[in-house]
Phi, psi and omega in degrees: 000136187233123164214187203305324174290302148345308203273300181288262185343339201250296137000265179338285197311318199239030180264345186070028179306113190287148182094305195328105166289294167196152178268142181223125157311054221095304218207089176321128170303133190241006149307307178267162146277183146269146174271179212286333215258005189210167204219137149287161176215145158235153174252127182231138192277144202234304084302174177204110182243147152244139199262164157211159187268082181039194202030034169051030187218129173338136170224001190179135187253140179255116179244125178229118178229136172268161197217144185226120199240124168235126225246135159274209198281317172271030192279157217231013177257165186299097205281316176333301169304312182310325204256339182242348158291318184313292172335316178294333181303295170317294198279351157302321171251073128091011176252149192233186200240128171252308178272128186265174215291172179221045168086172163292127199234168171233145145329082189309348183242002175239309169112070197239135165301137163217177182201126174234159171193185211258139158221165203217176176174149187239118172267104146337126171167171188228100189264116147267138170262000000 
């Protein structure tokens, strides 16, 4: 199954992004930690609206996906840095960053940093019925 979160996590994971340990989908592996020296990401589908240009037929889809950055508890990466290469990664392949960071939370049952936020691309297409 392939879907929009999917696509990114699969991107991300084979992008050489420095620091990036792995991207997961839905759903953190809770088998690995992040290491001191990397950073996890889960991607999650947040909405999807659709618009249309007249004649009653879809023409361009709004895809909004939240990002989730978990940090470990003892990390030894740059969160800044980390955070504004990401960002750039996104608006590179074609994403715009909508929501903006609202700080750094720590994770109440590992006490691990984490920050989230929101990007969104308007997919283009021609659905005939």
């Amino acid at each position: 199954m392939s879907t929009v979160a999917k696509q990114v996590v699969d991107l991300l994971n084979s992008s050489n992004l420095p620091k990036l340990h792995k991207a997961y989908s839905f759903a953190v592996g809770t088998s690995e930690r992040t290491p001191r020296d990397s950073v996890d990401i889960l991607v999650s589908e947040v909405n999807f609206d659709f618009t249309e240009s007249g004649s009653n037929q879809y023409t361009e889809q709004i895809q909004r996906l939240a990002i989730n950055v978990f940090y470990s508890k003892n990390t030894k990466v740059n969160m800044n840095e980390f955070e504004h290469s990401l960002m750039s990664f996104f608006v590179a392949n074609g994403w715009q960053i909508v929501a903006s960071f609202t700080g750094h939370t720590y994770d109440p049952n590992s006490g691990e940093p984490t920050i989230s936020f929101q990007i969104k691309r308007r997919e283009k297409w021609n659905f005939k019925v």
